[in-house]
C-alpha positions in Angstrom: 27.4 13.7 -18.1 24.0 14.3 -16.9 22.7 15.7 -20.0 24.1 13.3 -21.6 22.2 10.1 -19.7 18.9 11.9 -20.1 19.5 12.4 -24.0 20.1 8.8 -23.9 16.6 7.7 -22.1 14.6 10.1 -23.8 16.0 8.9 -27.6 15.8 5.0 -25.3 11.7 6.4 -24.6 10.7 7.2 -28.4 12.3 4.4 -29.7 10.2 2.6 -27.2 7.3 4.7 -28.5 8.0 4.1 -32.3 8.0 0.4 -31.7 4.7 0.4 -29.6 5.0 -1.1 -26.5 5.9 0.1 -23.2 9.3 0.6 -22.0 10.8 0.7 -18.7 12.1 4.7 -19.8 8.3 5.5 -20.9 7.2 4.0 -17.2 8.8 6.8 -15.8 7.7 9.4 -17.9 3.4 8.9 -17.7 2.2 11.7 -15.2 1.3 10.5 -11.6 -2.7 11.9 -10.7 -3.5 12.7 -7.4 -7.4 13.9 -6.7 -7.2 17.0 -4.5 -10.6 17.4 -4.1 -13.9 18.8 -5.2 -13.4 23.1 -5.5 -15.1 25.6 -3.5 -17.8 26.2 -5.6 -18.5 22.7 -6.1 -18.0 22.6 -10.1 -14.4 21.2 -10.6 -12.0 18.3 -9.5 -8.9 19.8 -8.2 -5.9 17.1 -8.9 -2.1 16.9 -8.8 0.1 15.2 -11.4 3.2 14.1 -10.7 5.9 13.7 -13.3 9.4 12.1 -12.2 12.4 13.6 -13.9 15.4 10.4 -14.6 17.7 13.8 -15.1 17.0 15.6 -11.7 16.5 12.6 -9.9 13.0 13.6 -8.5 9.3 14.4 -9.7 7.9 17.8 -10.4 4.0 18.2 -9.6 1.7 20.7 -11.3 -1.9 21.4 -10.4 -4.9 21.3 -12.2 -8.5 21.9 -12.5 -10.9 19.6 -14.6 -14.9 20.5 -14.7 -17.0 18.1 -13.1 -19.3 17.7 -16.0 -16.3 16.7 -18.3 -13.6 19.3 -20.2 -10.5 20.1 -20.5 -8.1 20.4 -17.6 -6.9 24.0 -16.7 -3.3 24.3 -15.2 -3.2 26.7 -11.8 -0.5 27.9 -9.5 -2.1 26.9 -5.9 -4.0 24.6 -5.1 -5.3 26.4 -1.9 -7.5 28.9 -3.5 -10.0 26.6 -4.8 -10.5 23.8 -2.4 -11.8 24.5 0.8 -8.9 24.0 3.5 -10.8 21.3 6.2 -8.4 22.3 8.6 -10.2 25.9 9.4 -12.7 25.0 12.1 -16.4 25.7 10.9 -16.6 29.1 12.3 -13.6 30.5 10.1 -12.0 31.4 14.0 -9.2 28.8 14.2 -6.6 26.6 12.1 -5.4 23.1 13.2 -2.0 21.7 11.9 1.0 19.5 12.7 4.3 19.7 14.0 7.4 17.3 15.1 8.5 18.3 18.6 11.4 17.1 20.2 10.9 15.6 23.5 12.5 12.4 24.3 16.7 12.7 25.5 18.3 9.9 22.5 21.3 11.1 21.3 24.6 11.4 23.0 24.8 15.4 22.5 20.9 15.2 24.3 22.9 12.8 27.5 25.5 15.3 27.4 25.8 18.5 26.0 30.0 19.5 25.9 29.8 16.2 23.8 27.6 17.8 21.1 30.0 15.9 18.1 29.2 12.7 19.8 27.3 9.9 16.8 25.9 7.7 19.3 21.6 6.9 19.9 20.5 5.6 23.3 17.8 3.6 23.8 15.8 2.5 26.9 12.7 0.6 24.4 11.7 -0.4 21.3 10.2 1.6 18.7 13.7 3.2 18.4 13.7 3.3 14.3 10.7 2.9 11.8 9.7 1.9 8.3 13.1 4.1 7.0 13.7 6.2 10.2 15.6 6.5 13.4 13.9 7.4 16.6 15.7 11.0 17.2 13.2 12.1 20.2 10.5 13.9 17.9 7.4 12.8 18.0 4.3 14.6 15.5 1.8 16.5 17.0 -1.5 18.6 16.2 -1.0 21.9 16.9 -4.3 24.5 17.0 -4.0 29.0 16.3 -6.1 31.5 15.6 -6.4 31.9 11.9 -4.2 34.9 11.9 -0.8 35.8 10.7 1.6 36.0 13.9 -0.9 33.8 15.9 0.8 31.1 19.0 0.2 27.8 18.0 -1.0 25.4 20.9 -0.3 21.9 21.1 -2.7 20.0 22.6 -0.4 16.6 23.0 1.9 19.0 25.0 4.8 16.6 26.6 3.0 13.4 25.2 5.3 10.5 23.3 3.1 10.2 21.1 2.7 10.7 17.3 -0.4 12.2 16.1 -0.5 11.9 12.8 0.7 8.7 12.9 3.9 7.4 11.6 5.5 7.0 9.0 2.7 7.3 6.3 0.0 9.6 8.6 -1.1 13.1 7.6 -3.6 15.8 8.1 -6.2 13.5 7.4 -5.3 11.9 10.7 -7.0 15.3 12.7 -10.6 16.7 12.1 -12.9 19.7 13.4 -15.9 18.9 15.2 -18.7 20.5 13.0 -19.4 22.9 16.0 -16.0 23.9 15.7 -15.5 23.5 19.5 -12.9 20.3 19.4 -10.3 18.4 17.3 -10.7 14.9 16.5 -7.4 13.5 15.9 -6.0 9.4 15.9 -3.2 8.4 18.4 -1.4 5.3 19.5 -0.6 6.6 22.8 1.7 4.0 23.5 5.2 4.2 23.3 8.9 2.3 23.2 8.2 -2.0 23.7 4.5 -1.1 24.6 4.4 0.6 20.8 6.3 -1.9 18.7 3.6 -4.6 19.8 0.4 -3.0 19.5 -1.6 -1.7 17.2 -4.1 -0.1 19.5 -4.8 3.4 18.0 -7.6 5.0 19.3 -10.0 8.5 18.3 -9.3 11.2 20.6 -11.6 14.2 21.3 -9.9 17.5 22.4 -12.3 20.3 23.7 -10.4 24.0 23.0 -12.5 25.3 26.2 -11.9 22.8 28.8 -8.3 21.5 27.0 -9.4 18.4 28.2 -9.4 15.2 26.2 -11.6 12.1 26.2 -10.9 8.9 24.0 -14.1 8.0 21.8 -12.8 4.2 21.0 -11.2 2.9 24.6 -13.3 0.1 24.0 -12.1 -0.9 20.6 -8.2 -2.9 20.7 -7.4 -2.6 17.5 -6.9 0.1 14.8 -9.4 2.9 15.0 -8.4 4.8 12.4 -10.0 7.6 9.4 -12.4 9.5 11.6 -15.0 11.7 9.7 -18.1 13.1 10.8 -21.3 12.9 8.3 -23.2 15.7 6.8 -25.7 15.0 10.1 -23.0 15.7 12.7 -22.3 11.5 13.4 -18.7 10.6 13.9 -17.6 7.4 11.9 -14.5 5.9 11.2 -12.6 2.2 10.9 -12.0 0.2 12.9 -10.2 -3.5 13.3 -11.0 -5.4 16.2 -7.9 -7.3 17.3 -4.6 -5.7 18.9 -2.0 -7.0 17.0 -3.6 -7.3 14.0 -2.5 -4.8 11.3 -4.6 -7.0 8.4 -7.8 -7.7 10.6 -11.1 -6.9 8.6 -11.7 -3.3 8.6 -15.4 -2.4 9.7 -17.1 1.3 8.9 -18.6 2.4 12.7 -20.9 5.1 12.8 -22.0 6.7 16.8 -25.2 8.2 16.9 -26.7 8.9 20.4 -24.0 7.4 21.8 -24.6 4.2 20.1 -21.8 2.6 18.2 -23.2 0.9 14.5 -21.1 -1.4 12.9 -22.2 -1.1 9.2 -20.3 -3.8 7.9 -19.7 -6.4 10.4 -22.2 -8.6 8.2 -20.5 -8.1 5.5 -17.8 -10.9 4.4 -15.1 -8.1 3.2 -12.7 -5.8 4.5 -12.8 -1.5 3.7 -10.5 0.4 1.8 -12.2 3.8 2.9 -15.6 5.3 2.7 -17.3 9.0 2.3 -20.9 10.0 3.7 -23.8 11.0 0.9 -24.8 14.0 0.7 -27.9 14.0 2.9 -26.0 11.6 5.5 -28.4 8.5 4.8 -25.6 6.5 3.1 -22.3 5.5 3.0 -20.1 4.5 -0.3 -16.9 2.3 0.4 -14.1 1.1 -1.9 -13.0 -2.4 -1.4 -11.2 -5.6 -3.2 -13.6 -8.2 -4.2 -12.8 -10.9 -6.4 -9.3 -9.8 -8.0 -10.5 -5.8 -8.3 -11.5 -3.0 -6.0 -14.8 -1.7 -6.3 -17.4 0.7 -5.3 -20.0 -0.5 -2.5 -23.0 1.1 -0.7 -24.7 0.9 2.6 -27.5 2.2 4.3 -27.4 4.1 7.6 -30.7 3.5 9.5 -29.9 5.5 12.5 -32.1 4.3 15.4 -34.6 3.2 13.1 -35.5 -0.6 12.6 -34.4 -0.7 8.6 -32.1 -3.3 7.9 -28.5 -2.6 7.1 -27.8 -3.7 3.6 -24.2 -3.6 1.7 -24.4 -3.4 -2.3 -21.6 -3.7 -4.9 -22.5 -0.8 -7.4 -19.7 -1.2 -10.1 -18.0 -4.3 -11.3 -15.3 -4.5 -13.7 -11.7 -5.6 -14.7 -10.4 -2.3 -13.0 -10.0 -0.9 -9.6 -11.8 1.7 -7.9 -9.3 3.9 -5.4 -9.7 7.4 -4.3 -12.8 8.3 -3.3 -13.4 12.2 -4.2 -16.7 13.5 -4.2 -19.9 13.9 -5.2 -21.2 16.3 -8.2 -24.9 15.1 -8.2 -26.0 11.7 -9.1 -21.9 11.0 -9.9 -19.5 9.6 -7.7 -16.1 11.1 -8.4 -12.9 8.0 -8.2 -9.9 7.4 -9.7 -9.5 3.8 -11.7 -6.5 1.9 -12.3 -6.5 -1.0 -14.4 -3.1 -3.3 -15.0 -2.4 -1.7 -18.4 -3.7 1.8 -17.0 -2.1 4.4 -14.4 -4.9 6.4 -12.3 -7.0 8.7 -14.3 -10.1 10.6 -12.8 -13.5 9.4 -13.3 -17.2 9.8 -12.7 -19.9 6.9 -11.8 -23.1 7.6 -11.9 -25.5 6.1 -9.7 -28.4 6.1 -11.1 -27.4 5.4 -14.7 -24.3 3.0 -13.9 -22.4 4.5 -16.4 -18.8 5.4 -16.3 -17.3 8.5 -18.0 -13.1 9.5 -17.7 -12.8 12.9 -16.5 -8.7 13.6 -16.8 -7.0 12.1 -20.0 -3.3 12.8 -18.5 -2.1 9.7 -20.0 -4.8 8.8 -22.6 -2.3 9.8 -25.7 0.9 7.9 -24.8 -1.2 4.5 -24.4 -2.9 5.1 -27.5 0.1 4.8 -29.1 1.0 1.3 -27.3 -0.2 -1.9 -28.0 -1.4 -3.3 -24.6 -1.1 -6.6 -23.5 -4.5 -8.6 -22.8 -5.5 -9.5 -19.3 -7.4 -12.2 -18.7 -8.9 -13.9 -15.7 -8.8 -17.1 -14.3 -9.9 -19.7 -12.1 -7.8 -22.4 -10.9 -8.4 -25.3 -8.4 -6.8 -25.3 -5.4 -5.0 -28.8 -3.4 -7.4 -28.4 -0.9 -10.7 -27.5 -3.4 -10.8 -24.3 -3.6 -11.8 -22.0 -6.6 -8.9 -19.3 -7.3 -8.6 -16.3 -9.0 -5.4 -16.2 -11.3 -4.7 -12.9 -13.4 -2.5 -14.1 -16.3 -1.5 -11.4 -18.7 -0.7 -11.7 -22.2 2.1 -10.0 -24.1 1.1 -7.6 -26.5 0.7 -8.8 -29.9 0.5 -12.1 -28.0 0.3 -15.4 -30.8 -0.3 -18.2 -29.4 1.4 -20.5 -31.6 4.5 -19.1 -29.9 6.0 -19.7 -26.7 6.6 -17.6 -24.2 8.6 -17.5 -20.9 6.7 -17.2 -18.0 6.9 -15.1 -14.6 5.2 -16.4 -11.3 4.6 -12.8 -9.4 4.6 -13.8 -6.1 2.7 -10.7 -4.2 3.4 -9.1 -0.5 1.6 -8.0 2.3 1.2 -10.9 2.7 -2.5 -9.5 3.1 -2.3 -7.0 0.4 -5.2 -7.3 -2.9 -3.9 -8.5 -5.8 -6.3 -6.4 -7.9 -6.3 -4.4 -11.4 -3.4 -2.0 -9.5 -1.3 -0.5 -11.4 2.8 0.1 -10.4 5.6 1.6 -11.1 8.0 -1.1 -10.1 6.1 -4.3 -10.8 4.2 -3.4 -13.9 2.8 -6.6 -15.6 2.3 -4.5 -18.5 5.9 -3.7 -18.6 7.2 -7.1 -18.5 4.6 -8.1 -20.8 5.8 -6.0 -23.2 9.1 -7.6 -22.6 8.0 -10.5 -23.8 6.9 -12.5 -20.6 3.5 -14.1 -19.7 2.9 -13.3 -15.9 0.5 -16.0 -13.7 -0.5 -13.6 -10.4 -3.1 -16.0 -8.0 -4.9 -14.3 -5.8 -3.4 -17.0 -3.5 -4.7 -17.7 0.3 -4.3 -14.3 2.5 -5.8 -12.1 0.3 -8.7 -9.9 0.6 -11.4 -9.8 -1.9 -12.6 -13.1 -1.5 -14.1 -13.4 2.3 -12.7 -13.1 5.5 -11.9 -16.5 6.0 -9.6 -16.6 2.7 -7.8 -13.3 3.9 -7.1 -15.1 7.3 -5.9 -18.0 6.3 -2.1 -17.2 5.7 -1.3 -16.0 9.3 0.7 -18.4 11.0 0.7 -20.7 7.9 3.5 -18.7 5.8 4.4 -21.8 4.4 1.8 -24.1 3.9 -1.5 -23.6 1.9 -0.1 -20.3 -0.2 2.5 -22.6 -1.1 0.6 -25.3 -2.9 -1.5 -22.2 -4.2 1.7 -20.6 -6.3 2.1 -24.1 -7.4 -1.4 -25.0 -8.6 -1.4 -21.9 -10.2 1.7 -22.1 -12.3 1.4 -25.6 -13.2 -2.6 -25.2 -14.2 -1.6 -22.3 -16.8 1.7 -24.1 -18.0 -0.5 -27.0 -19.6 -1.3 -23.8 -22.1 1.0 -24.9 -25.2 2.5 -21.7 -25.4 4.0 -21.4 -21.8 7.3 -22.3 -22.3 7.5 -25.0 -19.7 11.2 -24.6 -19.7 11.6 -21.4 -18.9 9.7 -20.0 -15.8 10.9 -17.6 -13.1 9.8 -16.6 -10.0 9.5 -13.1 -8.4 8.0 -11.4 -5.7 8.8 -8.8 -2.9 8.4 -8.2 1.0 5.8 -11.7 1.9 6.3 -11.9 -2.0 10.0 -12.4 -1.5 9.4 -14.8 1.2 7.6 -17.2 -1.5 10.5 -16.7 -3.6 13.0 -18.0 -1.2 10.7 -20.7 0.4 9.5 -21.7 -3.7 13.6 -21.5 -4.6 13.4 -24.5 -2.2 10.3 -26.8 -3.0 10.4 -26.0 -6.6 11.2 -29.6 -7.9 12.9 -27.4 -10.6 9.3 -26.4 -12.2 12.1 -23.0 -12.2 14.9 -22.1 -14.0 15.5 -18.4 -11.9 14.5 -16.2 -8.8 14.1 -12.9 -8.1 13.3 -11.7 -4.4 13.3 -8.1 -3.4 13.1 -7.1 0.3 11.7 -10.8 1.4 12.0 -12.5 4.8 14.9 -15.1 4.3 14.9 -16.1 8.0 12.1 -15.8 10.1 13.9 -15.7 13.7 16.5 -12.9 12.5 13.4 -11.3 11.1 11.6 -11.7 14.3 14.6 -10.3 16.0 15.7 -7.3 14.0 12.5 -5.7 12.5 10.4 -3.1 13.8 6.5 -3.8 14.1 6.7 -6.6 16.6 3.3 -6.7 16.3 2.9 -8.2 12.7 5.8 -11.0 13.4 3.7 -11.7 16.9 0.8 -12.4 14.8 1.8 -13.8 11.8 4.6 -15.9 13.4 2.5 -16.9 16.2 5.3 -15.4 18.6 8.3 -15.2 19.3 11.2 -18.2 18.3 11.9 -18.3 21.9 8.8 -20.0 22.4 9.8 -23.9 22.7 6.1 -24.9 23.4 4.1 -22.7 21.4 3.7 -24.9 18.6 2.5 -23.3 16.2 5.6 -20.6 16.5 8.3 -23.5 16.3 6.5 -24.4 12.7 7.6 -20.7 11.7 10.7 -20.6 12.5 12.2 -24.2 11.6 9.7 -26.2 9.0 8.3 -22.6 7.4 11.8 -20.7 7.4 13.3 -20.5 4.2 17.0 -20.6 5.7 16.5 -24.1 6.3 15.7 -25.0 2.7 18.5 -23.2 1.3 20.4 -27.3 1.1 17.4 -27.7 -1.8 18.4 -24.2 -3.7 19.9 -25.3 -7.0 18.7 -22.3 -10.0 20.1 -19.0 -10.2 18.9 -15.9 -7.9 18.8 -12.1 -8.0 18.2 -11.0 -4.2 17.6 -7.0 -3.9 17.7 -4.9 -1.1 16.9 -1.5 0.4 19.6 -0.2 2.8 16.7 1.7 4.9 14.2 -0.6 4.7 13.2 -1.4 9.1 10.4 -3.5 8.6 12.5 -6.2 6.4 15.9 -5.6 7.4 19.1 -5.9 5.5 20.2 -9.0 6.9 17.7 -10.7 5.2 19.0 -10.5 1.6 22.7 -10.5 3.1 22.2 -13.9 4.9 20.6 -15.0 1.9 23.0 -14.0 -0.9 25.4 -15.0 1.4 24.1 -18.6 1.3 23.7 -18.4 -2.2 27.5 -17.5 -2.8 28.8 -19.9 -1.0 27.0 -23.1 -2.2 28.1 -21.7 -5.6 24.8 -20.7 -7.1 24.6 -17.6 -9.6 23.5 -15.1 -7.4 23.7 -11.5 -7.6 22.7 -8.6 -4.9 21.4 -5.5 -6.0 21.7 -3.0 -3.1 20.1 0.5 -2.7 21.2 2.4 0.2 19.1 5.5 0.6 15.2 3.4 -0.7 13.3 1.8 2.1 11.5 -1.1 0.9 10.4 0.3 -1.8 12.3 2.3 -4.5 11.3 5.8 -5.0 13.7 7.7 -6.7 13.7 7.8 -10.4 17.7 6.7 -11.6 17.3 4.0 -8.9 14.2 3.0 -10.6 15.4 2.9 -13.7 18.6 1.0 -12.4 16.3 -1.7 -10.7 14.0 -1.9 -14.2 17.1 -2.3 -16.3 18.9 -4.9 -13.7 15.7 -7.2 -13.3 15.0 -7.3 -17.3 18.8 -8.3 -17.4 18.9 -10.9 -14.8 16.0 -12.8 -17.0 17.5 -12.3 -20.3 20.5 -13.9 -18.6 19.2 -16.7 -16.4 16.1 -17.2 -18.6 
């Protein structure tokens, strides 16, 4: 049976290829890059592709080398033995790592042991399941040995509640040597149970091996202090948001020298992605979303001296700049991602501003596709504003035609809509379907000042709204938007729009789509796990009666209470472990749905959070959301 389904998508895949356009089988096929690194001896980029398999149900990964000054890549067995491991202190004497421990008494067998076939968690606080998981008790913690076979590990959060690295997406980047070898560096919330779920107070610890003491290096920062890293010079920097609570605050790049704290980019009107050092420690290159793309920045560090602190934006583009590698001379090593393009490895150089691609992974198989054309837009806003609107062409696009149209609706709600590209919601893909996609870079998102990215906290409802709106209905006066058939989709915030839009549409929409989105903001309030975002984004809690601004949230900004106004069709999927937008969400709403009669279907995964990782159930949701549209539009 197995044999046979794969037999089927690969014959489904060169079809696909044969007629030149991307397929939702080919998707799943282009190789994954991750950058590694720069190698030991400084002449190579050390990267990982990932390639899923739709047979086995999972990806495979392969390791390669690729010469800095441009070549072919070169496949090797371990990645180890050509990047130098950072978690070997300086002196070669010791090796720092991570471990779950179990601490915390939580399940019935912990309560009492003759009951060890007892299925039942007990809870004293919050924090007791997150993102996808169930609090079981363990907690992460950095562990430090001699770097020796048969050494004791020791673990310097011994007894602590606490995660370090931080969950659920933390890693060893989360835990640094000092450059003198004699302490670990390592980021902590050291909060835990109701106090955890409503913070977002992480903080830089600094453990000395001698003493096993350990100080905190940002108590007087409330927000995220996250991404430590010292420069070539021996400063520690990191990032830092200043507001507890806040999990889409502006991010900031702080650098302590003499036991000064310099914030490098508080003049700045933008928000950092992440950042590496120079060299010679005198500057500082960021990644961050400006204007609809993410792009490659540079400021000076002027120490104690009087030079002025100066941000510049060194590339600019239709394309994104994300992982920030290295250095191999005057070039920057990055990957880019444009929406037609999945990360490939490239160089920048600084002093020539010139780009040249590195790793051609994926270069063959999109030569043979026609692409879709992207094209920006601007679009003004009900309340004056300029916008940013990507709308993306189908390949082949003739525009003498008419085309249905898809209003992507993003999530976050404070996440950049720039030239990303994914793997679930590919505009490239459903352009090649046949569908013209409008994506504003509506209010809430960053790339376009602080003020703009602020703006849709507490306001769920209100400006973005009008945003979606203005942009649909500006690129609909194009004759070949079919003005009779446009759709809506969106996930997470994104599904949130959908619901709320499936409401206030004034049927500008003939069909919805909303995966993993808040239906009903006081269940959501109640049932997911970062109390901190719904605190902040909500304006508190539903039980509120005075707090105005909450009250707006949960009754004139709720999408349950518009569901009297829903009258098109509506796909509504879920993930079955997805914490942060629980379940009820899409079962309250396809309940609603169902019984007022409206076409409505759930598509349920049981084992993806709120995303969808695993290959067959990404090729289920691809198939599913291409068929509810060639049904309902």
């Amino acid at each position: 049976m197995k044999k046979v389904l794969f037999t089927t998508l690969i014959m489904m895949s060169l079809n696909a290829i044969g007629q030149n356009v991307m397929s939702q089988e080919l998707l799943w096929e282009l190789g994954r890059v991750s950058p590694l690194g720069i190698s030991k001896d400084e002449k190579n980029v050390v990267f990982k592709v990932s390639t899923p398999s739709v047979e086995e149900n999972k990806s495979q990964s392969k390791y390669y080398i690729i010469p800095l000054n441009g070549g072919n890549a070169t496949e090797i067995k371990d990645a180890k033995e050509v990047l130098k491991d950072k978690n070997i202190s300086p002196d070669g004497k010791f090796l720092v790592y991570n471990e779950e421990v179990k601490i915390d008494k939580v399940l019935g067998k912990d309560f009492y042991p003759k009951l060890e076939k007892s299925e039942v968690q007990i809870y004293n606080g919050l924090d007791y399941r997150h993102w996808d998981t169930w609090n079981e008790g363990k907690f992460n913690h950095v562990f430090y040995k001699e770097n020796k076979e048969g050494a004791t590990g020791i673990d310097i959060l011994k007894g602590e509640t606490f995660d370090s690295p931080q969950k659920p997406f933390g890693g060893d980047e989360d835990y640094i040597w000092s450059p003198d070898g004699k302490s670990i560096l390592y980021v902590c919330k050291k909060k835990a149970g109701t106090e955890y779920a409503v913070s977002t107070n992480t903080n830089i610890y600094e453990y000395n091996l001698a003493t096993q003491k350990t100080i905190n290096r940002t108590e007087d920062n409330l927000g995220y202090d996250t991404a430590p890293q010292f420069s070539p010079t021996g400063n520690l920097s990191w990032l830092q948001m200043k507001r507890d609570g806040y999990e889409a605050d502006k991010n900031d790049i702080i650098v302590e020298f003499k036991g000064i704290k310099t914030n490098l980019t508080a003049n700045w009107d933008g928000t950092v992605d992440s950042f590496i050092w120079s060299k010679d420690g005198r500057n500082v290159y960021f990644a961050a979303p400006v204007e609809g793309t993410k792009q490659l920045f540079v400021v000076n560090f002027p120490g104690l001296t009087k030079i002025a602190i100066q941000v510049h934006q060194l590339t600019k583009g239709d394309f994104d700049v994300n992982d920030l590698v290295g250095f191999s001379g005057d070039d920057v090593i990055v990957t880019r991602t444009d929406m037609n393009h999945a990360a490939e490895i490239f160089c920048f150089n600084l002093k020539k501003n010139t780009w040249k691609q590195l790793s051609n992974v994926n270069t063959e198989t999109y030569k043979k596709l026609a692409l879709g054309k992207i094209e920006k837009r601007y679009v003004t806003t009900t309340d004056g504003k300029k916008m940013l609107v990507w709308v993306i062409l189908p390949p082949n696009f003739d525009a003498s035609k008419k085309y249905p149209t898809l209003l992507f609706c993003q999530g976050g709600p404070q996440a950049a809509l720039s030239q990303s590209y994914s793997f679930r919601w590919n505009f490239s893909l459903m352009a090649a379907k046949g569908y013209i996609v409008v994506a504003p870079n509506r209010r809430g998102m960053p790339g376009h000042g602080v003020e703009w990215n602020e703006q849709i906290s507490k306001d769920w409802g209100g400006q973005v709204m009008d945003d979606y709106l203005s942009a649909i209905d500006e690129v609909s006066k194009e004759s070949y938007v079919d003005k009779s058939r446009l759709g809506c989709v969106g996930a997470s915030y994104g599904g949130y729009s959908v619901f709320y839009l499936a409401g206030i549409h004034k049927n500008r929409f003939k069909t919805f789509i909303a995966h993993d989105g808040v239906f009903n903001t006081q269940s959501m309030f109640g049932t997911t796990e970062e109390v901190f975002f719904n605190n902040w984004d909500f304006g508190g809690a539903y039980w509120e009666k005075d707090n105005a601004v909450a009250q707006k949230t949960y009754t004139t900004f709720n999408p349950a209470t518009l569901v009297g106004n829903w009258n098109k069709p509506i796909l509504i999927i879920q993930g079955g472990k997805d914490f942060r937008v629980p379940i009820g969400q899409s079962q309250e709403a396809f309940q609603a749905a169902q019984l007022r009669g409206i076409k409505s279907r759930l598509l349920y995964f049981p084992d993806e959070n709120h995303w969808v990782l695993k290959p067959q159930n990404a090729q289920v949701w691809q198939n599913e959301f291409f068929k509810w549209l060639s049904e309902t539009l």
